[in-house]
N, C-alpha and C positions, 0 to 999 in steps of 0.2 A: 048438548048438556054442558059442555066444558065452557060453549061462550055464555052461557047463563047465568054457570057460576063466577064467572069472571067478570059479567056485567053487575050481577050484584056485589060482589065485593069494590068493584066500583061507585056503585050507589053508595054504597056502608062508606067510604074514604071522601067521596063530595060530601056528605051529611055530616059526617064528624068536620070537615073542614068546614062549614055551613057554621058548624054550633060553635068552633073555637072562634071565628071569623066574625059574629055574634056576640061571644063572649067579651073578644078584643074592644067592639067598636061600644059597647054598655060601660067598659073602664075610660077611655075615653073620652064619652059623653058624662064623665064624673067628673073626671080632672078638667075639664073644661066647658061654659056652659056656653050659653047662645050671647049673651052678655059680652062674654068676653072676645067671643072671635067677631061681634059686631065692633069694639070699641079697637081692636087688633086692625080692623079694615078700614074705619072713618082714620087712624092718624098714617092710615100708608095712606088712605087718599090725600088726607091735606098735604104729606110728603113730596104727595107728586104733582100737587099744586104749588106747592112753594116751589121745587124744581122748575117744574113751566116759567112761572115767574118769572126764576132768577136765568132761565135760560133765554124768556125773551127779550130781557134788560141786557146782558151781555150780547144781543146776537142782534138787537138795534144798532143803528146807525147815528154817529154824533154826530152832532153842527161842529162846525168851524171852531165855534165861541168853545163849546165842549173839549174838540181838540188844545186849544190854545191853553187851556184852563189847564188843561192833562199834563202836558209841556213845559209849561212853566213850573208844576206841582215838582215834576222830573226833575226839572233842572235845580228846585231847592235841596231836591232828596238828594241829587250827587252832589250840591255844592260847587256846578259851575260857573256862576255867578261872583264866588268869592273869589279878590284877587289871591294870587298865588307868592310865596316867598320867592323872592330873585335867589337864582341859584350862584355859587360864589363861582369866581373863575379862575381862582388859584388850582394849580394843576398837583396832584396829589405827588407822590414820591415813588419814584420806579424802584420794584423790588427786584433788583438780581439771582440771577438765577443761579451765581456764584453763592450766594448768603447760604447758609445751613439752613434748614426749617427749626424752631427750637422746639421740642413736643413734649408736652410736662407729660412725667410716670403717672400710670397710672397703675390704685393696688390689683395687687393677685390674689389675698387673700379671701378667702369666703366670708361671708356673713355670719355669725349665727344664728340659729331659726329660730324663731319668736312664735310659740306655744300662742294660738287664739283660741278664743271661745268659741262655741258653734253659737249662731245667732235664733234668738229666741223665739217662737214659731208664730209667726202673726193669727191673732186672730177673726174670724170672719165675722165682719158688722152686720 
């Protein structure tokens, strides 16, 4: 008699979770229609055609003509083709370790604190 009733109050607990479970998937199917999660999945598919794409173009192999092209691109973007300034070859001035360092003060005093505004709360477009 005792698992009878324990099996029906199980029943009664799957049923009510049935009908909220129900309830859930009817709000749902409101806030979103067929439409939507169809146009949701054609632009992840194009997504992951344009990925493929750009993964097979990077993951080809260049010609020669391609590297050299690449190369030379390089070497505009550092700029090693431009000549360089001759460096001078006067020899700078040896500082002494005798010399004092000379170390300008710096203040001690505080700032005073400058009162701001709170900034104005953006609004949503």
């Amino acid at each position: 008699m005792a698992n009878d009733i324990e099996f029906a109050q199980l029943e009664v607990n799957v049923a009510e979770g049935l009908k909220v479970g129900n309830a859930s998937l009817k709000n749902l199917h409101n806030l979103m229609s067929i439409e939507d999660v169809e146009k949701i999945m054609e632009d992840t598919q194009e997504g992951i055609e344009y990925q493929r794409e750009l993964d097979s173009i990077l993951s080809g192999s260049l010609t020669e003509e391609d590297e050299d092209l690449i190369l030379t691109e390089l070497d505009e973007l550092l700029g090693l083709d431009q000549e360089l300034p001759e460096v001078p070859s006067t020899k700078l001035p040896a500082v002494g370790e005798d010399e004092p360092l000379e170390i300008q003060e710096v203040p001690t005093t505080k700032l005073p604190k400058v009162e701001r505004e709170a900034p104005a709360p953006m609004l949503a477009s």
